[in-house]
PyMOL commands that place a pseudoatom at each C-alpha (Angstrom):
pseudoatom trace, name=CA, resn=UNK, resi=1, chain=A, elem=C, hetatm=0, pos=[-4.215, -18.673, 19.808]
pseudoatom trace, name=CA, resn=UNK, resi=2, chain=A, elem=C, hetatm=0, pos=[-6.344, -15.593, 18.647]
pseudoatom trace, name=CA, resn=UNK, resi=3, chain=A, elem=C, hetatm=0, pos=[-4.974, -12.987, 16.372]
pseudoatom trace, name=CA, resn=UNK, resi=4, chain=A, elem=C, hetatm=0, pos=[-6.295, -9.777, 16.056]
pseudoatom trace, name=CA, resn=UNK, resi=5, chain=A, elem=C, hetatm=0, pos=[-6.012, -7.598, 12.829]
pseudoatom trace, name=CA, resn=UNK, resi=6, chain=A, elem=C, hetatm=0, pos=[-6.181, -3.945, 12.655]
pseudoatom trace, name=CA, resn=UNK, resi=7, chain=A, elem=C, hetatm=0, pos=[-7.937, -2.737, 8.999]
pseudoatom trace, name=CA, resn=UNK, resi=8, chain=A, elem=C, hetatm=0, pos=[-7.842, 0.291, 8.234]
pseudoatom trace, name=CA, resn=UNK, resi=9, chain=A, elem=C, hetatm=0, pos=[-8.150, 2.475, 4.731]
pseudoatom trace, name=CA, resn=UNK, resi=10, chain=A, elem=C, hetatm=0, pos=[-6.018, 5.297, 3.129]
pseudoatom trace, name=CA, resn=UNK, resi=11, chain=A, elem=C, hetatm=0, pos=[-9.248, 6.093, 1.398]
pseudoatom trace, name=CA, resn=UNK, resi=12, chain=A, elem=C, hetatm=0, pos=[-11.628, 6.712, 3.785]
pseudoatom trace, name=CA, resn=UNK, resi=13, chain=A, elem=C, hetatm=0, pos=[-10.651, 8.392, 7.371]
pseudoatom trace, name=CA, resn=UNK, resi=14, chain=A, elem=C, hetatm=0, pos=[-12.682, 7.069, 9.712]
pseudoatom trace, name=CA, resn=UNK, resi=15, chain=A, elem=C, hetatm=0, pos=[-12.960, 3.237, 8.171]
pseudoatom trace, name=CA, resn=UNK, resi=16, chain=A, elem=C, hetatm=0, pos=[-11.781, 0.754, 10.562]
pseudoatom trace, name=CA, resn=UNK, resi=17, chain=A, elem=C, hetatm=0, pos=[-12.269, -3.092, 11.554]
pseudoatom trace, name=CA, resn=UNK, resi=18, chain=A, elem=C, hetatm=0, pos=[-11.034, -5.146, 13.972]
pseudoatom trace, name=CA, resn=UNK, resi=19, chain=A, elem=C, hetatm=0, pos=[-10.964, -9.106, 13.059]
pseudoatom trace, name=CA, resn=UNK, resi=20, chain=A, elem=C, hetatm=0, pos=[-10.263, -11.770, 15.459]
pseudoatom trace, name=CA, resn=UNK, resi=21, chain=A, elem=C, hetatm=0, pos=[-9.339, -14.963, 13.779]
pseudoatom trace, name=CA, resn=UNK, resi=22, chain=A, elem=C, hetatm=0, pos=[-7.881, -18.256, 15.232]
pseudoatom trace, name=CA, resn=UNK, resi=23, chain=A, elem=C, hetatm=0, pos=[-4.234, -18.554, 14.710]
pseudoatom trace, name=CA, resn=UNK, resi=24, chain=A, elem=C, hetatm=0, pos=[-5.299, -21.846, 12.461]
pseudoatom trace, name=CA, resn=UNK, resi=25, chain=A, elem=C, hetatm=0, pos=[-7.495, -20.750, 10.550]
pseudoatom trace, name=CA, resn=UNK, resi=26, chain=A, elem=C, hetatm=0, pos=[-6.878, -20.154, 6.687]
pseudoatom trace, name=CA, resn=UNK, resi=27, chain=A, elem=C, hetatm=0, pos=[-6.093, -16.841, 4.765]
pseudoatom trace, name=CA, resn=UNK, resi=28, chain=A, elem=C, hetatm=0, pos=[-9.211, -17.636, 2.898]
pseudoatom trace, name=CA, resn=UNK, resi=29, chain=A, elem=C, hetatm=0, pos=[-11.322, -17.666, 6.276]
pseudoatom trace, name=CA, resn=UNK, resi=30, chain=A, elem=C, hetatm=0, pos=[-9.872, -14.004, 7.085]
pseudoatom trace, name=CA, resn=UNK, resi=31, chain=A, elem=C, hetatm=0, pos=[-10.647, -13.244, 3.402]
pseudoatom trace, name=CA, resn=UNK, resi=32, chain=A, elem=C, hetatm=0, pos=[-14.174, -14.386, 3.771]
pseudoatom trace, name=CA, resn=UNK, resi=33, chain=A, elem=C, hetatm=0, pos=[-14.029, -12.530, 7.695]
pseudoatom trace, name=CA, resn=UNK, resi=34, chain=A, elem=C, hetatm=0, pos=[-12.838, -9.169, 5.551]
pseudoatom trace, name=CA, resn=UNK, resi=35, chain=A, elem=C, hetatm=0, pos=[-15.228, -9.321, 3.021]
pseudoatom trace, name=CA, resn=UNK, resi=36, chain=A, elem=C, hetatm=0, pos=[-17.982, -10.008, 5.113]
pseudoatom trace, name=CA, resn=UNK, resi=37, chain=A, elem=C, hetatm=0, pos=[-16.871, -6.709, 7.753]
pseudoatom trace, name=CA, resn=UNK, resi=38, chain=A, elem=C, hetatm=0, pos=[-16.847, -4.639, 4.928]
pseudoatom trace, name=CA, resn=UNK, resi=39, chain=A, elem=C, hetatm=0, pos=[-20.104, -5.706, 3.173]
pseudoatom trace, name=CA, resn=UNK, resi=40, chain=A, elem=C, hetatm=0, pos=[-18.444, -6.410, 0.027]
pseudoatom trace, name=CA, resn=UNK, resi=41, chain=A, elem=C, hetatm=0, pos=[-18.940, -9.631, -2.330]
pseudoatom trace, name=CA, resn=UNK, resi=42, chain=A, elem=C, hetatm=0, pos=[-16.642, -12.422, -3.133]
pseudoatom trace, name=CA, resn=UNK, resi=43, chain=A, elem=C, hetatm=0, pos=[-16.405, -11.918, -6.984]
pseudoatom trace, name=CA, resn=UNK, resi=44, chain=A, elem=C, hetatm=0, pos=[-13.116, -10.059, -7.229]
pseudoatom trace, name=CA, resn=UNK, resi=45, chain=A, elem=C, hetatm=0, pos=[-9.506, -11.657, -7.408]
pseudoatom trace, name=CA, resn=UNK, resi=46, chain=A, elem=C, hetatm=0, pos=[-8.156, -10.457, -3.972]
pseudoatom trace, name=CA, resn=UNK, resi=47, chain=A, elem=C, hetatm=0, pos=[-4.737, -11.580, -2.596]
pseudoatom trace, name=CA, resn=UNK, resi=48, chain=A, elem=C, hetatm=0, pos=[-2.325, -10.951, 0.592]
pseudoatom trace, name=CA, resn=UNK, resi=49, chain=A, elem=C, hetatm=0, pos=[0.704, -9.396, 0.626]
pseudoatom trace, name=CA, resn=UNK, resi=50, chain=A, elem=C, hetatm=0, pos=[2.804, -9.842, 3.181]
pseudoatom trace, name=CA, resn=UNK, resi=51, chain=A, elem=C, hetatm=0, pos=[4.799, -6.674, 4.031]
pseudoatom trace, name=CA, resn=UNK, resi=52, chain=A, elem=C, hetatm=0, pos=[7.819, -5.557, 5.784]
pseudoatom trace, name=CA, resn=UNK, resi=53, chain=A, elem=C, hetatm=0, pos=[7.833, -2.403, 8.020]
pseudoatom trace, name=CA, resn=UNK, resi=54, chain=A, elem=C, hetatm=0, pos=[7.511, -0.046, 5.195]
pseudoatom trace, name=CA, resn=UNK, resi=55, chain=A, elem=C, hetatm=0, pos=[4.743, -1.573, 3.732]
pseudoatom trace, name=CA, resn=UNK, resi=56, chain=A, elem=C, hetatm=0, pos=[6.476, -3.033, 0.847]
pseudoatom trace, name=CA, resn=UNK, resi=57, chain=A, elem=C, hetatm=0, pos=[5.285, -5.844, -0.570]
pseudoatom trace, name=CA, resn=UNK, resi=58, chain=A, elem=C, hetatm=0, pos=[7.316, -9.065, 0.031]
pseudoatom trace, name=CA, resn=UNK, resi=59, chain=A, elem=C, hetatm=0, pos=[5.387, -12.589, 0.084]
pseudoatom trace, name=CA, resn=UNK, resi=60, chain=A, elem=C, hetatm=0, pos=[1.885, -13.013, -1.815]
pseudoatom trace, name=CA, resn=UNK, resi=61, chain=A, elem=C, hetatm=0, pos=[-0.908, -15.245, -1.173]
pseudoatom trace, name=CA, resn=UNK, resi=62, chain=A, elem=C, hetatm=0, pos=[-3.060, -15.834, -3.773]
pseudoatom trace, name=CA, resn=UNK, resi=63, chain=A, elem=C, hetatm=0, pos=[-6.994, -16.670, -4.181]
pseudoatom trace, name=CA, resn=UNK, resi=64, chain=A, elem=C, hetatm=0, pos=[-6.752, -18.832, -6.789]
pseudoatom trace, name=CA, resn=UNK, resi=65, chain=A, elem=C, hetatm=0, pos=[-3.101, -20.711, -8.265]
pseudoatom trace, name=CA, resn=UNK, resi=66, chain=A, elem=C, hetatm=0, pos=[-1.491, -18.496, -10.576]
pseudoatom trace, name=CA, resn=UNK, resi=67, chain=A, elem=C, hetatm=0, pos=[1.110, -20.851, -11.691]
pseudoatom trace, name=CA, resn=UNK, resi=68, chain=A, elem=C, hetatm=0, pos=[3.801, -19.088, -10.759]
pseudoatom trace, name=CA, resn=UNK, resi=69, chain=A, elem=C, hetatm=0, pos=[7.372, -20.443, -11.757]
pseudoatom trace, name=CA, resn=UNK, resi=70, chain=A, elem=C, hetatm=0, pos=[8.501, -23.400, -9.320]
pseudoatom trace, name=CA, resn=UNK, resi=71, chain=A, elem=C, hetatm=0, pos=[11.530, -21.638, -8.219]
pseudoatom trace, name=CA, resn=UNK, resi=72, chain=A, elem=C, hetatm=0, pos=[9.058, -19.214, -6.813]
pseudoatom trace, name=CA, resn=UNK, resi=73, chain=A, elem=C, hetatm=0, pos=[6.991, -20.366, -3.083]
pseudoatom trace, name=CA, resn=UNK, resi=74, chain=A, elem=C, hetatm=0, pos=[3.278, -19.884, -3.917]
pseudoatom trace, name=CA, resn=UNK, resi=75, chain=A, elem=C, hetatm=0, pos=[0.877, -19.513, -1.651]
pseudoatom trace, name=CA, resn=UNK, resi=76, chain=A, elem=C, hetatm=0, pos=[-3.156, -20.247, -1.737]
pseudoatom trace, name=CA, resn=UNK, resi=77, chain=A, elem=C, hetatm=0, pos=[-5.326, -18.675, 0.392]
pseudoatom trace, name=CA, resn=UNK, resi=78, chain=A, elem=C, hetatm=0, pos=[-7.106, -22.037, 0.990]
pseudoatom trace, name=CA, resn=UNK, resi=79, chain=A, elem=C, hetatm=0, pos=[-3.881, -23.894, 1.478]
pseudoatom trace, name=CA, resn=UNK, resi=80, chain=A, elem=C, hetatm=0, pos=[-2.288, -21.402, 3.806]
pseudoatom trace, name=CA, resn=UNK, resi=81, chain=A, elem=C, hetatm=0, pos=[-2.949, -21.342, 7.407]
pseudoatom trace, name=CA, resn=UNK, resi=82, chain=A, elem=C, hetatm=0, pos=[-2.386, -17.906, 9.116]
pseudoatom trace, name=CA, resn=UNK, resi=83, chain=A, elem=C, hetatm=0, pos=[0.400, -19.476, 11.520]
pseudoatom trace, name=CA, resn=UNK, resi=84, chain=A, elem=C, hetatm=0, pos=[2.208, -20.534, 8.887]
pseudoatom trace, name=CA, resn=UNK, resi=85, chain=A, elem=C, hetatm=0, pos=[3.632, -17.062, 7.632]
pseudoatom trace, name=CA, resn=UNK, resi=86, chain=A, elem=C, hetatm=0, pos=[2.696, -14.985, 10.860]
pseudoatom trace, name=CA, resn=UNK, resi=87, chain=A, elem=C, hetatm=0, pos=[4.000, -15.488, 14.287]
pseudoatom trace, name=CA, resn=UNK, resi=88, chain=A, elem=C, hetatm=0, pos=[4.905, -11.470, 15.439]
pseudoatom trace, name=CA, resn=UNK, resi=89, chain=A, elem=C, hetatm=0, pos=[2.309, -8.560, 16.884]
pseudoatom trace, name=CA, resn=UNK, resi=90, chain=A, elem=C, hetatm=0, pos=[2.646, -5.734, 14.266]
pseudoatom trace, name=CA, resn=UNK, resi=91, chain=A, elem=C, hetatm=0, pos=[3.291, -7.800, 11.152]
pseudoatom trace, name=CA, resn=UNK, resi=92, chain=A, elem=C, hetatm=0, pos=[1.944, -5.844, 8.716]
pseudoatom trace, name=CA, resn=UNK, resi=93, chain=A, elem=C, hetatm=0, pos=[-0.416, -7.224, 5.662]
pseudoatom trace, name=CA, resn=UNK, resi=94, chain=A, elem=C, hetatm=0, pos=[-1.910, -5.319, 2.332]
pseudoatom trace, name=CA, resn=UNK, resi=95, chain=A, elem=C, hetatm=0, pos=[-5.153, -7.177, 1.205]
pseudoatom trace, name=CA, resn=UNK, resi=96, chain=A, elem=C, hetatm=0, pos=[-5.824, -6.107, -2.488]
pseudoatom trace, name=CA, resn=UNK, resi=97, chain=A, elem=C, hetatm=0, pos=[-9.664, -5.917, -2.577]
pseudoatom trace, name=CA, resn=UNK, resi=98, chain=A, elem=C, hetatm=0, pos=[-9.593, -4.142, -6.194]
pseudoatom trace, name=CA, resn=UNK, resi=99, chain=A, elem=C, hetatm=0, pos=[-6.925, -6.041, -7.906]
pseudoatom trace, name=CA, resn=UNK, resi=100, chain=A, elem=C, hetatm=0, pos=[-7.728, -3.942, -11.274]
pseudoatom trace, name=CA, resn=UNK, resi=101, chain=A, elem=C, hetatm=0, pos=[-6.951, -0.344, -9.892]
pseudoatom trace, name=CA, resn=UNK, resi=102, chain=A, elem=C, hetatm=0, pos=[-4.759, -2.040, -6.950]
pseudoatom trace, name=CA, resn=UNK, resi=103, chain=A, elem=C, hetatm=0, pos=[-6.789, -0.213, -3.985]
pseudoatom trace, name=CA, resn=UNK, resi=104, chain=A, elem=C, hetatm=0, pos=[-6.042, -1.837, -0.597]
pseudoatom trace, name=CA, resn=UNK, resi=105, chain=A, elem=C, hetatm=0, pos=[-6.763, -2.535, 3.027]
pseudoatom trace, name=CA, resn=UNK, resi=106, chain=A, elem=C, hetatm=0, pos=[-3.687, -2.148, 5.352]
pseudoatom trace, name=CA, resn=UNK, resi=107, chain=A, elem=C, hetatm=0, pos=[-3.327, -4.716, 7.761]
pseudoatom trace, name=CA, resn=UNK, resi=108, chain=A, elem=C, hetatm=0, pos=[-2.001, -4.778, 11.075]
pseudoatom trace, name=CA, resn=UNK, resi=109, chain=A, elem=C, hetatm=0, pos=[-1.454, -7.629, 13.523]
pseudoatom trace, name=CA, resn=UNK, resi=110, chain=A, elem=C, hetatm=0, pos=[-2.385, -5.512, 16.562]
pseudoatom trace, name=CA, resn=UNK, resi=111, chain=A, elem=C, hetatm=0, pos=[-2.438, -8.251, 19.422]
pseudoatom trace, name=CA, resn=UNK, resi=112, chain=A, elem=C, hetatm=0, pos=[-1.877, -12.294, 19.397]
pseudoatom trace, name=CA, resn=UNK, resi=113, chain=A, elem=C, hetatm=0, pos=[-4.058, -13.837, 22.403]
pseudoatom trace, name=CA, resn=UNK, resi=114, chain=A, elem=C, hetatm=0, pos=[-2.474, -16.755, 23.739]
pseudoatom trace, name=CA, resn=UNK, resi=115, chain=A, elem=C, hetatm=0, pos=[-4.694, -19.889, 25.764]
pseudoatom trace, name=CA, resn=UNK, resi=116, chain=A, elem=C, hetatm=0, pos=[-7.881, -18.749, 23.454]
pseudoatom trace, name=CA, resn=UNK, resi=117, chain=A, elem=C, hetatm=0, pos=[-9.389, -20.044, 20.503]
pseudoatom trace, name=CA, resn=UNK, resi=118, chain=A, elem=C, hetatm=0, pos=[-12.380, -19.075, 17.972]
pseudoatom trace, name=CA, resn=UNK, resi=119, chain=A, elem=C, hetatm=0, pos=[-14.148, -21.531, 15.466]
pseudoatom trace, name=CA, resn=UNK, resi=120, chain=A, elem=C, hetatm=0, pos=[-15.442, -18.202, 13.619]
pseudoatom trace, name=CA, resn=UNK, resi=121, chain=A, elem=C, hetatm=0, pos=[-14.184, -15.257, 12.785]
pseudoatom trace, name=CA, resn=UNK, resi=122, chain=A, elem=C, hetatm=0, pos=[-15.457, -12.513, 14.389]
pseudoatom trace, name=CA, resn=UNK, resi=123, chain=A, elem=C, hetatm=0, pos=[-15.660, -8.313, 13.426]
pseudoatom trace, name=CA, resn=UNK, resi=124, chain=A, elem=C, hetatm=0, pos=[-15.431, -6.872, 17.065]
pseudoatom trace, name=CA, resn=UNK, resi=125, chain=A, elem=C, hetatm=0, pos=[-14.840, -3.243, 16.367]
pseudoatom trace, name=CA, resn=UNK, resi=126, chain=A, elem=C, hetatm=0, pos=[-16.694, -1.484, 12.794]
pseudoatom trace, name=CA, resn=UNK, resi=127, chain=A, elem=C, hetatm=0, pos=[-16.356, 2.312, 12.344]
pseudoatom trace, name=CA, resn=UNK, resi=128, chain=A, elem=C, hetatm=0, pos=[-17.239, 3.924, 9.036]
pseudoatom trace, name=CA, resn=UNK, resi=129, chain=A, elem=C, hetatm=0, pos=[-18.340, 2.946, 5.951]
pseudoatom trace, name=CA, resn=UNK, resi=130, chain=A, elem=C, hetatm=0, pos=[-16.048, 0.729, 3.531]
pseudoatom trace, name=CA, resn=UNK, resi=131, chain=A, elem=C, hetatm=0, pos=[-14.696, 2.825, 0.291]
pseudoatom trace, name=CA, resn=UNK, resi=132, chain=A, elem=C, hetatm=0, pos=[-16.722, 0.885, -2.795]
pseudoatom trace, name=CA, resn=UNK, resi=133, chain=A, elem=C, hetatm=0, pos=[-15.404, -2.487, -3.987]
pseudoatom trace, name=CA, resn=UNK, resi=134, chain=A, elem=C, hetatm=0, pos=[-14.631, -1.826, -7.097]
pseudoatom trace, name=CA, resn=UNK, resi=135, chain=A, elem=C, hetatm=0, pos=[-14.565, 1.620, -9.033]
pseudoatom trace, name=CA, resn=UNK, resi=136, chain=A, elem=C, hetatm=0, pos=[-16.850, 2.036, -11.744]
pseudoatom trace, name=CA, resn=UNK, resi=137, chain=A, elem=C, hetatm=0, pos=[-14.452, 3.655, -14.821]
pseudoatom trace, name=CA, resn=UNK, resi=138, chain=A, elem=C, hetatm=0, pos=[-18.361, 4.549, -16.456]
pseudoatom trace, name=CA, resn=UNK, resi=139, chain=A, elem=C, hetatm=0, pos=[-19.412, 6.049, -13.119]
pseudoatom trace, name=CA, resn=UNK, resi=140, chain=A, elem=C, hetatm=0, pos=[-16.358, 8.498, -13.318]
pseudoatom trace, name=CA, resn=UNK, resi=141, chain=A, elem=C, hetatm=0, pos=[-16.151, 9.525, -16.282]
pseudoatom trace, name=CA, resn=UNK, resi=142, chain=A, elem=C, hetatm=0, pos=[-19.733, 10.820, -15.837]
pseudoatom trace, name=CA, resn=UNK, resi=143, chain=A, elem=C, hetatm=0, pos=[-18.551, 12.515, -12.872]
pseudoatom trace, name=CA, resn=UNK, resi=144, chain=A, elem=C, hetatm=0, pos=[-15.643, 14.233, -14.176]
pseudoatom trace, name=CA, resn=UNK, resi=145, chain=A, elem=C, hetatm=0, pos=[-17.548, 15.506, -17.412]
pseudoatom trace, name=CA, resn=UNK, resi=146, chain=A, elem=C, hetatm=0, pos=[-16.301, 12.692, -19.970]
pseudoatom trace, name=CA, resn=UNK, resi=147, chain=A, elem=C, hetatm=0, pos=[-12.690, 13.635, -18.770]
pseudoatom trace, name=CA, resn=UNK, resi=148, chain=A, elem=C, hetatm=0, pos=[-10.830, 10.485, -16.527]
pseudoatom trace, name=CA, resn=UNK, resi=149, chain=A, elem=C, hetatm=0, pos=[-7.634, 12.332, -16.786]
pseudoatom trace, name=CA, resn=UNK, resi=150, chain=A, elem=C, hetatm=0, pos=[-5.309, 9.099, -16.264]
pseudoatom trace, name=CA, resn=UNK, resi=151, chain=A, elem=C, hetatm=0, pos=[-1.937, 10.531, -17.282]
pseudoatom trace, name=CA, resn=UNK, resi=152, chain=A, elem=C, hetatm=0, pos=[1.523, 8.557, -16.908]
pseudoatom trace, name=CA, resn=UNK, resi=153, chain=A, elem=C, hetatm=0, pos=[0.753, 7.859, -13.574]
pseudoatom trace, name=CA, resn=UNK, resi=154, chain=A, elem=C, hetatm=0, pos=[-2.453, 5.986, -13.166]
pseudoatom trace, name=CA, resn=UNK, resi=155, chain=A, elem=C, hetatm=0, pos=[-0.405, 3.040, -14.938]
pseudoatom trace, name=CA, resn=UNK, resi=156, chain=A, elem=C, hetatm=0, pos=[2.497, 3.508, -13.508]
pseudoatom trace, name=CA, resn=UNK, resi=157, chain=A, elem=C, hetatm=0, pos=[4.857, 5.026, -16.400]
pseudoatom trace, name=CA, resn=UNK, resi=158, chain=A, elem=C, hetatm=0, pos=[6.032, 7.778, -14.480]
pseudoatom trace, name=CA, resn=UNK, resi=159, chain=A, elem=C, hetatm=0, pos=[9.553, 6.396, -14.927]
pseudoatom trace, name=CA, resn=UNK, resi=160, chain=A, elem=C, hetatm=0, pos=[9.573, 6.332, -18.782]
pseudoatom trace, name=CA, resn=UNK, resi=161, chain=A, elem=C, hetatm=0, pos=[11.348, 8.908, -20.285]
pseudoatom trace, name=CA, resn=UNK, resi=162, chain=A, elem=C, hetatm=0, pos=[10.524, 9.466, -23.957]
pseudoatom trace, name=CA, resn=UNK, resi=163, chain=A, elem=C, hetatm=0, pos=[13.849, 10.288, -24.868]
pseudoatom trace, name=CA, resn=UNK, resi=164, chain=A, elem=C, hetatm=0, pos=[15.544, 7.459, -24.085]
pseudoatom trace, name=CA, resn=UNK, resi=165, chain=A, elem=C, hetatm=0, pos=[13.072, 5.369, -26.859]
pseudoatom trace, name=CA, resn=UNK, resi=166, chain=A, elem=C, hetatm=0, pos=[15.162, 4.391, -29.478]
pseudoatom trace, name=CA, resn=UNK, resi=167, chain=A, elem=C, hetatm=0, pos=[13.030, 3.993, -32.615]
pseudoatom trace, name=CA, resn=UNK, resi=168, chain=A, elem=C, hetatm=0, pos=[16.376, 2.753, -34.971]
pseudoatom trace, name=CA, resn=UNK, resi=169, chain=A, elem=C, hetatm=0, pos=[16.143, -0.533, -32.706]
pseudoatom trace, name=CA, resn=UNK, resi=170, chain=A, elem=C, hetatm=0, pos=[12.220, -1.522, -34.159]
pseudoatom trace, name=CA, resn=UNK, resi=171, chain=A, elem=C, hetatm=0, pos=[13.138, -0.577, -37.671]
pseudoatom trace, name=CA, resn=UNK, resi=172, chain=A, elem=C, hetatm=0, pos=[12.362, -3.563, -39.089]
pseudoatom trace, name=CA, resn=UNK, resi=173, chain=A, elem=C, hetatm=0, pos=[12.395, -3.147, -42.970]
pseudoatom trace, name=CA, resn=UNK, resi=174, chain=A, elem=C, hetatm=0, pos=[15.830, -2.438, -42.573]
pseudoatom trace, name=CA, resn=UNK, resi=175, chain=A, elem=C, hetatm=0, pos=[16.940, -5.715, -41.629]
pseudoatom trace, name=CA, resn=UNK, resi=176, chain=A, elem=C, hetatm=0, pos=[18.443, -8.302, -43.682]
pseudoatom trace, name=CA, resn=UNK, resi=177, chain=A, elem=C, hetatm=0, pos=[18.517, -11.151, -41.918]
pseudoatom trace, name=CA, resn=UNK, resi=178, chain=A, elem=C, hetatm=0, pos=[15.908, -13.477, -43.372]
pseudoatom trace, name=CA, resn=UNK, resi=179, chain=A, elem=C, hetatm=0, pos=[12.526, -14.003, -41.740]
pseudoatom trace, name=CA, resn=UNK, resi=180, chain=A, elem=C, hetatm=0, pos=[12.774, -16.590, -38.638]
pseudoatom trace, name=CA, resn=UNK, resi=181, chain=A, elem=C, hetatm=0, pos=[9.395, -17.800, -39.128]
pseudoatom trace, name=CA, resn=UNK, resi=182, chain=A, elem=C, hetatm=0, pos=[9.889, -18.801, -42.624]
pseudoatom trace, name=CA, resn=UNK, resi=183, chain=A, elem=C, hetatm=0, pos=[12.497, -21.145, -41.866]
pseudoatom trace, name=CA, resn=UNK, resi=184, chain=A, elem=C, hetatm=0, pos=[12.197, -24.918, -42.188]
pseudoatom trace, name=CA, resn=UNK, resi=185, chain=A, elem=C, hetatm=0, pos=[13.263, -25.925, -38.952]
pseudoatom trace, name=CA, resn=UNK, resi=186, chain=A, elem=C, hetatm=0, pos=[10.904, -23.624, -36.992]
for i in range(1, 186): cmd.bond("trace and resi %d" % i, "trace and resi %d" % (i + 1))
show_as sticks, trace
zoom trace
């Protein structure tokens, strides 16, 4: 079987690829595939997401182990064979290509070709240019006249609410409970 993936970007319009993969082959070969179809270089920590039809995130798949807890199912790119965790036509994917500001690749799985198979990936459809790798934090500052402007939302603190800090609770001169770490037993 030959899947065929759908890439698009919510950066750039017109960016698109179109992967065919054999159903057998390894999330690390459609890693490599990606990377290659987008001319970018294999030095970042990328993972899979898995995602349901709202394009939340549900199962990862990781480049390298992260030693995740064991009550947790892990998955390695290299380990992990592309049948093994998709089987339906418009399961949807994120691939995280800049895992430092979290930009992405939306994946689709636009059409599963039964009675074929590929030894190599191939890129059979390329439109547009791929947004950068990686952002360069240097390169926009320069832009933006010294000013990034990350407020509350670039790391995702839009939730916290200043008034609900309590400052009694890390008063810590207060206390008179000895010191834990000066105990003998420690």
């Amino acid at each position: 079987m030959v899947y065929r993936f759908t890439l698009i970007s919510d950066e750039v319009d017109d960016f698109i690829r179109e992967i065919k993969i054999d159903s057998e082959a390894t999330f690390h070969d459609f890693h490599e595939a990606i990377l290659k179809a987008a001319g970018y270089k294999n030095d970042q920590l990328t993972s899979f997401f898995i995602c349901d039809d709202d394009w939340e995130k549900e199962q990862e798949i990781t480049l390298e182990d992260m030693g995740t807890s064991s009550d947790e199912d892990s998955y390695i790119m290299k380990e992990t064979k592309l049948s093994d965790l998709l089987e339906d036509e418009k399961q949807k994917l994120l691939y995280v290509f800049d895992p430092l500001s979290e930009r992405v690749f939306f994946i689709e799985l636009s059409e599963i070709i039964t009675g074929k198979d590929l030894d190599n990936a191939i890129c059979s459809r390329k439109a547009g240019e791929a947004p950068k790798q990686t952002l360069d934090f240097d390169e926009m500052m320069a832009n933006n006249g010294g000013n990034l402007d990350l407020d509350e939302n670039f790391y995702g603190d839009q939730d916290f609410d200043m008034e609900d800090f309590d400052p009694e609770g890390f008063d810590m001169e207060s206390s008179s409970a000895a010191d834990p770490y000066e105990q003998d037993n420690y």
